[in-house]
N, C-alpha and C positions, 0 to 999 in steps of 0.2 A: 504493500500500500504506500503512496504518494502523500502522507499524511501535511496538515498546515495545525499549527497552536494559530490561535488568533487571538489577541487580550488587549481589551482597552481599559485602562485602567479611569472610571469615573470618578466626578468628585463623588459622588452617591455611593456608585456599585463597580467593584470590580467583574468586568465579564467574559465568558471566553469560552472558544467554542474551537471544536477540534471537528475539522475539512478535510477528506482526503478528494486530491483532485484526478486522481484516474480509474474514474471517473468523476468531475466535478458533485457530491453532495454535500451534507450535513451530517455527519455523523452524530455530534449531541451537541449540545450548549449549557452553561451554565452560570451563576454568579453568587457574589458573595460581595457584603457591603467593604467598600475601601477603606484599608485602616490607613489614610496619612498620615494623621497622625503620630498612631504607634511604632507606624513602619509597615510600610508595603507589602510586604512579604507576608505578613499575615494572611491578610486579604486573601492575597492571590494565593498561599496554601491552602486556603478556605470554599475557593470558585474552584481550583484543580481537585480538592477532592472530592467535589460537589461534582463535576467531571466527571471523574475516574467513576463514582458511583453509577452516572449515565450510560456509562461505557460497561459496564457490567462487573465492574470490580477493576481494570486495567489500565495503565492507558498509553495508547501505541506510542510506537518510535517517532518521531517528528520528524522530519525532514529539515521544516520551518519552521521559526519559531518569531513571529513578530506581533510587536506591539505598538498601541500610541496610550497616551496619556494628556487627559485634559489638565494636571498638575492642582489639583485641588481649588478650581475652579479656572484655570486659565488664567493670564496675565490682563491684569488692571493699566489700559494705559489712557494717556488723555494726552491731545495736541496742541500745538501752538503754532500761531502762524498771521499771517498776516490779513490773508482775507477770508474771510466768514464761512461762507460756502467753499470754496477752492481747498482750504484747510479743512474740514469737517469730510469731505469729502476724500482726500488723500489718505485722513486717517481710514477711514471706513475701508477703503481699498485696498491700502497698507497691513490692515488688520485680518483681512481675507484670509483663512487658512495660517495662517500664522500663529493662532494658539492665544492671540488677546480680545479684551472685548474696549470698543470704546464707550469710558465714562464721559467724557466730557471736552469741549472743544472753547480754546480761546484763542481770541484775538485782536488785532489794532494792536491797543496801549495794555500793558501788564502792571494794573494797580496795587497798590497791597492788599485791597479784600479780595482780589484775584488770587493771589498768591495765598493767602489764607484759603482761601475754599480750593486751591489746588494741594495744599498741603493736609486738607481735611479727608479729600479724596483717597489718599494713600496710593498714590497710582505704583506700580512697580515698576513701568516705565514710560517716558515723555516724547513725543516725537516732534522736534523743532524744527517746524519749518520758516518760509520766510524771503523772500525776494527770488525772482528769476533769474538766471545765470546771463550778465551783464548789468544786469537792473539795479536795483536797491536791494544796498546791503548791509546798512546803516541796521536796518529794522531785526535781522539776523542777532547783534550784535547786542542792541538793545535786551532785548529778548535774555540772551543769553546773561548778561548784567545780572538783569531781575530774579533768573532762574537761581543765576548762584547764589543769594539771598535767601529764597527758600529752605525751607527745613524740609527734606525730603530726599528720603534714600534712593530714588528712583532710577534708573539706567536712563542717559539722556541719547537718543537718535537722534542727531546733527543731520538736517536733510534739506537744505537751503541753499542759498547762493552760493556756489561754487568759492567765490575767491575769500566769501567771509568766515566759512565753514571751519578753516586753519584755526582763525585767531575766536570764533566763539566758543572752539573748544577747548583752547589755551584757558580761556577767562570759566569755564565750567569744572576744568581737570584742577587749577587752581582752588576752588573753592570744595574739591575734596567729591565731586562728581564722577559716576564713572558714565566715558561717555563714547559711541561711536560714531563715527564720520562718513557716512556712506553719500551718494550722488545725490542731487537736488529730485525731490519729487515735484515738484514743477518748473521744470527748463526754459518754459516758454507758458507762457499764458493760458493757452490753448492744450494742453501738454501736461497728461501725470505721467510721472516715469515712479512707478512705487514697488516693484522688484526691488531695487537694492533695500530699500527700507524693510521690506514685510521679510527679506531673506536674515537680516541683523535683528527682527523684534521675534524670526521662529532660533537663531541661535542663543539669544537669550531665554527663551521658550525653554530650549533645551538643557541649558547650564540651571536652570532655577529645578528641571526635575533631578538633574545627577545628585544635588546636595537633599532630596527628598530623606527622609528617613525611611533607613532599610534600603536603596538603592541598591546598593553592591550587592546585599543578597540577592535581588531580582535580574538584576546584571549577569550575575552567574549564571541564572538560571537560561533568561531571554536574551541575552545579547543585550544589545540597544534599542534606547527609543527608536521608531523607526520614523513616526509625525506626530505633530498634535494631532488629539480626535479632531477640532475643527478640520483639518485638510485632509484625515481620511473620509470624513462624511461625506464634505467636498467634492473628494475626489470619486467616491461612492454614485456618488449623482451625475458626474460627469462622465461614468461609467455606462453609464444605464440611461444616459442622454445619445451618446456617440456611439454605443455598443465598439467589439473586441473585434478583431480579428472576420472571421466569418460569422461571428454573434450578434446579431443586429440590436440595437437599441430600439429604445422606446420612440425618440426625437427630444423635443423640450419637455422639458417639465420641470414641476414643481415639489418640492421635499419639505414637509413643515415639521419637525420634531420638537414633540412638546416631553418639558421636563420639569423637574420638581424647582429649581431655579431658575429658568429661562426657558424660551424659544425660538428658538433656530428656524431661519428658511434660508432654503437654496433655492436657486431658479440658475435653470442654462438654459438660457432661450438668447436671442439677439436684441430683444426689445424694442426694436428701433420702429418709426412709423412707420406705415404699411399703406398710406394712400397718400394721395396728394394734395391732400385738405386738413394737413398734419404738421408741424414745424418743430422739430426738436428743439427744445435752450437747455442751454447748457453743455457738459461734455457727455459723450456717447456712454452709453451704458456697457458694463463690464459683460459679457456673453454671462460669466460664470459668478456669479454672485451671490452671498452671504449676508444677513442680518442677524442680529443676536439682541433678542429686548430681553432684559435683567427685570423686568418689572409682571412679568406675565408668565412665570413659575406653576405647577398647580399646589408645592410644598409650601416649600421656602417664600415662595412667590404671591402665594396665594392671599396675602392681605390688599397688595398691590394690585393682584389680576382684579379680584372682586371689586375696588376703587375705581378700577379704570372702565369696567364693564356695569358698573350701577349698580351692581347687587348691595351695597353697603356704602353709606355717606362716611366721612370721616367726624369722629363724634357723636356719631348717630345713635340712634335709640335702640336697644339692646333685641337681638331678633333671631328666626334661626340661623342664618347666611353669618352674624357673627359669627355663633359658636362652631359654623360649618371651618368656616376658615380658621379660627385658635384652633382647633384641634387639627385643621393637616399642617397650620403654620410649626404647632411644638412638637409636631409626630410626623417627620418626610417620610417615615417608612410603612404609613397607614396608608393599608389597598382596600376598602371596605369589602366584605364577605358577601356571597350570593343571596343570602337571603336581606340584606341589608340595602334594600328600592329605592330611597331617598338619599342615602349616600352614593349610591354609583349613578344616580341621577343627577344630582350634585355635581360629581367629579366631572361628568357628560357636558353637564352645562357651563364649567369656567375652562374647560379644554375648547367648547364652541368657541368664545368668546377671545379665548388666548389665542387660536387660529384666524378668524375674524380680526383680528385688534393689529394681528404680529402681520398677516399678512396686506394690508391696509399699509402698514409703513414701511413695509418691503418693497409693495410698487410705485410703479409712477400716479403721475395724474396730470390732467388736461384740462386748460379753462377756452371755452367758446371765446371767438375773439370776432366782431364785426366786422367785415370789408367791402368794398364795392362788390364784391366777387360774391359776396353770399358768405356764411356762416362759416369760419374755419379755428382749427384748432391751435393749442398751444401745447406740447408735450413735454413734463420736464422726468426725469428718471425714465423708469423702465417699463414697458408696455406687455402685460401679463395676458392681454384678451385671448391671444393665438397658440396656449399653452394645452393641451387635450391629455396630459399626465399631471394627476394630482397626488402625491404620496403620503402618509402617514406612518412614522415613526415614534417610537414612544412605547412604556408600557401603557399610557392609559390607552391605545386602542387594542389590547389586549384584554383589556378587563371593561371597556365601555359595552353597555347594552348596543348600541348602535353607533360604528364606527363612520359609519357615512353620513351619518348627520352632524359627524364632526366635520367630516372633510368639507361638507358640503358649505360652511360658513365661509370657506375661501374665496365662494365662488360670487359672480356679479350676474346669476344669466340674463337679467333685462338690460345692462349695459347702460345704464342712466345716468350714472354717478360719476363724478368727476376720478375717482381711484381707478383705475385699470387695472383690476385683476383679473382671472379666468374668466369665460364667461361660461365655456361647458367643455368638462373632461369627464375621463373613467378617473374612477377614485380609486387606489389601490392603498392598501397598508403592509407593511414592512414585514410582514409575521413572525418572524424570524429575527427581528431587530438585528438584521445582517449588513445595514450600510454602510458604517464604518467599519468593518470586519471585510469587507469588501473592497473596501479604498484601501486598506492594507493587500489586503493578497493581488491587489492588480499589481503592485509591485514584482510579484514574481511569476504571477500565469494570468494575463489582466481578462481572456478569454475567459478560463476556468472562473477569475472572479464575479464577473459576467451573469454566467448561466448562474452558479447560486443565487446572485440576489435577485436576479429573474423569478427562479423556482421558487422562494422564499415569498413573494408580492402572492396578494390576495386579493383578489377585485371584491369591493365590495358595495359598487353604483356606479352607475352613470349621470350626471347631472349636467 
């Protein structure tokens, strides 16, 4: 047998599942909650002999042995830069697969209550950007002043005007910074160049899991990280967008993973307008693209999701929906039981709402604009209407009564609203929660990784 280990190590749950690929299946899967804590190694002793159980008592010789790891929740970073959008944007870009999520985006003048609520954020690292290479670079420089001022351990990416980049990082390494220097993420006006940057913020990704506790033991076991889970999930969808070899894909689609802390969407589609009564602003949308909202959790997140979805006023008057949310807020590992109708109808309804909300600010949108010509549009970000693959990831669609009434809040089918999302796909869910397990082993048989996460999908609508 052609055996693969696959193991992602979440902030939640360690998971892992043992593939052999000749012929590509599933042989079992398993998990076990992540000790980071105490040391990794726990954990993952915990999921492999959760495993080895599956496996009938055994468990085969491996071939491969690879992992990724979110690192106990991924990297905290937040940018600076000069202009508003252009900056907020590079970070997002920059952060793609990379392993961070962005808190928060500054710019113009870097005041002191600036620096105070950046230092409140605790970011783990800061990405400076800041003039275009010839332009201003005055503003670079500035920036960099302010930063060293702060109180904050953070790794600084210098990603600005080429010729200021020398000396802001002279004035950052001075004030006891550790900081690296990679190319301008915008060259030119018109222009992200965010490769070098998101390759420095997944190295640093990397060095923050080696000091993990209990690494070397896992080390020994697995080799190396091999990615963040953001860039295998990523890469999972861009899998199963493009298809392998003689494996065909899906086309575009849509991946929404909902989780006890966040919600993730991918889309690989082109997004760009589609008729000739349509005007993009701004810069062209990424094919492969990532959003990550911290506020729409169904755990962790869950006082947040419920806030933002109505179910509960802030200070409001004591109801069920509170108590619903305190108890999964101080219990992430509460999955209500089958005979419990109102709690997994509960879960059903802030996972609609988290899908609905999360994917709303993943897409673009469009405002009617008057002309002689007749009624035309304005399109800014990414255009989701032409997407006919919807996917779900997550265990809540494993335990929801009705997983397509989840998926189905993605959708727009009467097309009215200024948001551009689907208008009508096949719904499928992950069954196998194989998609980052998948962006891993396309490393070394991207066919083979292919056809599982194929096999693994479950239709379950069409809308």
């Amino acid at each position: 047998m052609n055996v693969a280990l696959l193991v992602d190590f979440g902030s939640t749950f360690t998971k892992v599942s043992a593939v052999d690929l000749d012929p590509p299946r599933l042989l079992a899967r398993a998990q076990a909650p992540t000790t980071y804590a105490t040391g990794l190694e726990q954990g993952l002793e915990r999921a492999l002999e959760a495993l080895r159980e599956a496996l009938g008592g055994r468990l085969p010789a491996f071939r491969h042995r690879l992992a990724c790891s979110s690192a106990g929740g991924g990297l905290r970073m937040v940018a600076v830069g000069l202009v508003p959008g252009l900056t907020a944007e590079a970070a997002r870009r920059a952060a793609l697969g990379a392993g961070a999520r962005v808190l928060a985006t500054f710019s113009g003048v870097l005041r002191p209550a600036d620096l105070d609520r950046l230092a409140e954020l605790e970011p783990d690292i800061i990405l400076l950007a800041g003039g275009t290479d010839g332009g201003n670079r005055t503003a670079l420089l500035d920036f960099a002043r302010a930063l060293a001022r702060c109180p904050t351990g953070a790794t600084v990416v210098v990603a600005g005007n080429r010729e200021a980049s020398p000396d802001a990082a002279a004035i950052l390494e001075a004030a006891g910074k550790a900081v690296r220097v990679v190319e301008n993420v915008l060259p030119r006006l018109d222009t992200l160049q965010v490769e070098p940057a998101r390759e420095a913020i997944r190295r640093v990704f990397m060095e923050r899991i080696v000091v993990a506790r209990g690494w070397k033991e896992v080390e020994s076991r697995l080799g190396s990280i091999l990615m963040p889970t953001p860039a295998a999930a990523l890469r999972g969808a861009e899998l199963l967008a493009a298809g392998a070899g003689p494996e065909e894909g899906l086309g575009d689609v849509l991946v929404v993973d909902i989780g006890g802390a966040t919600t993730d969407v991918h889309s690989v589609a082109d997004g760009l307008p589609t008729d000739g009564k349509t005007v993009l602003r701004g810069l062209p949308p990424p094919r492969s693209q990532r959003t990550v909202e911290g506020d729409l959790g169904l755990r962790h997140g869950a006082p947040s999701l419920a806030e933002a979805a109505g179910f509960i006023v802030p200070d409001g008057a004591p109801g069920p929906w509170q108590d619903r949310v305190r108890r999964r807020a101080a219990d992430p590992a509460f999955v209500p039981g089958p005979r419990e109708t109102e709690e997994r109808l509960a879960d059903q309804e802030l996972a609609r709402a988290a899908v609905r909300l999360a994917v709303e600010r993943h897409a673009g949108r469009r405002e009617a604009l008057a002309t002689p010509h007749g009624r035309r549009w304005i399109q800014r970000g990414k255009d989701l209407r032409g997407i006919r693959h919807v996917i779900g990831t997550g265990g809540i669609f494993r335990h929801a009564p009705d997983p397509a009434a989840i998926l189905a809040a993605a959708l727009d089918p009467q097309d009215e609203g200024p948001v551009l999302r689907p208008r009508q796909a096949r719904l499928w869910v992950d069954g196998e929660y194989l998609l980052s397990h998948a962006g891993l082993l396309a490393a070394v048989d991207p066919a083979a990784a292919l056809k599982l996460l194929k096999a693994g999908l479950v239709p379950v609508g069409q809308a």
